[in-house]
C-alpha positions in Angstrom: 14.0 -59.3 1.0 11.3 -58.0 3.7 14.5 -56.0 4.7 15.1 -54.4 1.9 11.1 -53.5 1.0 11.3 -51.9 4.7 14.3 -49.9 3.7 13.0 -49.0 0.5 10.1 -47.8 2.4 11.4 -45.8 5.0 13.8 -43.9 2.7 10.9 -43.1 0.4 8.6 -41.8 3.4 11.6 -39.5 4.3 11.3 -38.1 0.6 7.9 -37.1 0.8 8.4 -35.6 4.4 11.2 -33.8 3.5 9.7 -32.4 0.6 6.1 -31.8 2.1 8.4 -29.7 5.1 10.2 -27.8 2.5 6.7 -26.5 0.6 5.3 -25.4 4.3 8.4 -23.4 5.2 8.6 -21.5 1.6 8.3 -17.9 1.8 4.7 -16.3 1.6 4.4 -13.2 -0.5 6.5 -10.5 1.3 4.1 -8.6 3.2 4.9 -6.2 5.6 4.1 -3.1 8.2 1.2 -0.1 7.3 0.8 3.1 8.3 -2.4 5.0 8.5 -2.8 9.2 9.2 -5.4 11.4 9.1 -4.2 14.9 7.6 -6.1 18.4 7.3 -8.1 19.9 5.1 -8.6 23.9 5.1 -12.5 23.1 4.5 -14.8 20.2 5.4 -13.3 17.6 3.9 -11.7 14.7 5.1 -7.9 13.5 3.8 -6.5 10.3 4.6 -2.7 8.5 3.8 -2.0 5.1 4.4 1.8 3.9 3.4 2.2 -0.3 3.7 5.4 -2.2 2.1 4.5 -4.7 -0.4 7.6 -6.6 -2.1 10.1 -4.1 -1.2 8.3 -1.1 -2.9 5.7 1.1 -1.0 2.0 1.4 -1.8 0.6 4.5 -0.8 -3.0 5.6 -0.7 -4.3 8.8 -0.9 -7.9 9.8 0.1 -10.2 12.5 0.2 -13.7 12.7 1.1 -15.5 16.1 0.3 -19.5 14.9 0.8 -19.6 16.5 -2.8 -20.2 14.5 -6.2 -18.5 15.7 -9.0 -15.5 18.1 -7.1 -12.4 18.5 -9.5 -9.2 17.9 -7.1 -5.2 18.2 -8.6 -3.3 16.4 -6.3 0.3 14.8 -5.8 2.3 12.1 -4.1 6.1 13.8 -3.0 8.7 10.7 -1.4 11.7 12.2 0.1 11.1 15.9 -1.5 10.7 14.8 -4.7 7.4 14.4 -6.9 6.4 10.7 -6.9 2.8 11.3 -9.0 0.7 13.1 -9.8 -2.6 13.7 -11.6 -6.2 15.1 -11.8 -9.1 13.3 -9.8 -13.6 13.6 -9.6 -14.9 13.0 -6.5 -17.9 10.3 -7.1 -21.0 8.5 -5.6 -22.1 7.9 -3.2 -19.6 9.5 -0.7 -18.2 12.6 -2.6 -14.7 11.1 -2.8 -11.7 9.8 -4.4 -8.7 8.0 -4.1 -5.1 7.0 -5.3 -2.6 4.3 -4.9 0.4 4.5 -6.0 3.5 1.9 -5.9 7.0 4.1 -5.6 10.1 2.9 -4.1 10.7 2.5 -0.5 14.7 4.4 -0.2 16.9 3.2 2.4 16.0 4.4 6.1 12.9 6.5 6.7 10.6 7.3 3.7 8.9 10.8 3.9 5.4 10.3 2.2 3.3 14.1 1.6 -0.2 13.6 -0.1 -1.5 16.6 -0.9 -4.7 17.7 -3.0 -6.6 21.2 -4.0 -9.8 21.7 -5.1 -9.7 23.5 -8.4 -13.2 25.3 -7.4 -12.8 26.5 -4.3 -8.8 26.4 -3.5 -9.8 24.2 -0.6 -6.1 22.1 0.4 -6.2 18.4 1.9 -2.7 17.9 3.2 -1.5 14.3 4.7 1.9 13.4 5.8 3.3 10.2 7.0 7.1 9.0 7.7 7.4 5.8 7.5 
């Protein structure tokens, strides 16, 4: 009988390290690799694009910093040539700036990411390109 209570016990202490060892070896959320440039501006402001994969898409993040409150900036995400997003932004407190993020998909092989904005009151062009 103490043979069999030992056997018992051993085979149930291999379930529970065998299932402990399969729930430390699961995946984590699929995380991966970011890129971060600084682009132009033909004024004083700053731009900014930062590209990371997240689950297979891409976020990307798009940046502008002007120092101005209250600036009205069109501005667009292109992938590959073609428009990803776009939209219409205000640059806010306290730094005079605004961003985007945007999740598009990540295409086989290198990914061509252009953000680009214009201010609608003084024509002033933030241009940011990454390939990632």
């Amino acid at each position: 009988m103490r043979t069999s209570k030992r056997t018992a016990a051993a085979v149930l202490a291999s379930g529970v390290a065998l299932a402990s060892l399969s729930m430390v070896t699961a995946p984590a959320e699929a995380k991966g690799r970011e890129v971060t440039r600084v682009g132009s501006c033909s004024g004083a402001a700053h731009t900014e694009l930062k590209v990371k994969t997240d689950n297979g898409r891409l976020e990307v993040e798009g940046e502008v910093d002007s120092n101005r409150n209250g600036q009205t900036w069109r501005w667009r995400i292109r992938h590959d040539g073609a428009v990803a997003a776009r939209g219409t932004r205000q640059t806010h407190a306290p730094s005079g700036s605004f961003s985007v993020s945007r999740r598009i998909a990540n295409h086989a092989g290198q990914d061509h990411v252009v953000f680009r904005a214009r201010n609608v009151g003084s024509g002033q062009v933030c241009r940011t390109v990454v390939n990632f």
